[in-house]
C-alpha positions in Angstrom: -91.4 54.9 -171.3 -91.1 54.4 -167.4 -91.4 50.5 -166.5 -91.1 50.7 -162.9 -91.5 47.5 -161.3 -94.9 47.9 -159.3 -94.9 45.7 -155.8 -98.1 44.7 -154.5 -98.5 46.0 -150.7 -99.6 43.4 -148.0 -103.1 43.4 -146.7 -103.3 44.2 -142.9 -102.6 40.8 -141.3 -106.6 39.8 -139.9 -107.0 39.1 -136.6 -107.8 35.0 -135.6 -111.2 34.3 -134.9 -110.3 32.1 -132.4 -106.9 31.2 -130.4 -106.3 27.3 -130.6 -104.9 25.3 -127.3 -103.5 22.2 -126.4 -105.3 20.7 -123.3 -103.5 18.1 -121.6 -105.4 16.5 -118.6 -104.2 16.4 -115.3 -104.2 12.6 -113.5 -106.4 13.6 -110.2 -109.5 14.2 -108.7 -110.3 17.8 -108.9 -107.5 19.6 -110.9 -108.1 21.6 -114.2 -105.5 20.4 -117.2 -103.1 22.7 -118.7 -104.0 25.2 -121.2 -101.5 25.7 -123.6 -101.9 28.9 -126.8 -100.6 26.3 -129.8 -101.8 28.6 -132.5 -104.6 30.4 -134.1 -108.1 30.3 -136.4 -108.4 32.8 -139.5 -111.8 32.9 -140.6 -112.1 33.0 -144.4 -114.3 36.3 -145.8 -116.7 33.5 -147.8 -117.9 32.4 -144.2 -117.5 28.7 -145.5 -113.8 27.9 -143.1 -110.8 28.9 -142.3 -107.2 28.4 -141.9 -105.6 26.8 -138.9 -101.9 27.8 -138.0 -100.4 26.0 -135.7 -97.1 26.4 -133.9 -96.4 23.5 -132.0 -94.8 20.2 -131.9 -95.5 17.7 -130.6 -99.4 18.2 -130.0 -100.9 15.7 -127.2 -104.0 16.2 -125.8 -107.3 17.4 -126.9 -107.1 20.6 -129.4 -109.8 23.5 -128.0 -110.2 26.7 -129.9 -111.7 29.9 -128.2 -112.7 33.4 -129.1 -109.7 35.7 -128.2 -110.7 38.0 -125.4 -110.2 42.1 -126.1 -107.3 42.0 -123.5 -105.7 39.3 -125.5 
């Protein structure tokens, strides 16, 4: 008999449903913060959540997630 060790392959790595940000605010009248990619959303295929990665330390500001554009 043959028992070759069987490895599982990986699934396709899913594409986030949204691209999370770091906004920090900028002190004056008029001027947009700074928008910084911290990480990404993976939906989860029951539709009930999904998993936040995030790659950044340390996190100040207000935490925004967005649809990734197709250009993206």
């Amino acid at each position: 008999m043959n028992f070759k060790k069987q490895t599982p392959s990986k699934p396709e790595p899913k594409t986030p449903s949204f691209h999370a940000y770091v906004v920090s605010e900028v002190k004056g009248e008029g001027q947009k913060g700074y928008w910084t990619k911290i990480g990404a959303f993976f939906a989860h295929e029951d539709g009930d959540g999904g998993t936040l990665v995030l790659e950044a330390v340390p996190l100040t500001g207000r935490i925004v997630l967005r649809a990734p554009k197709a250009d993206a």
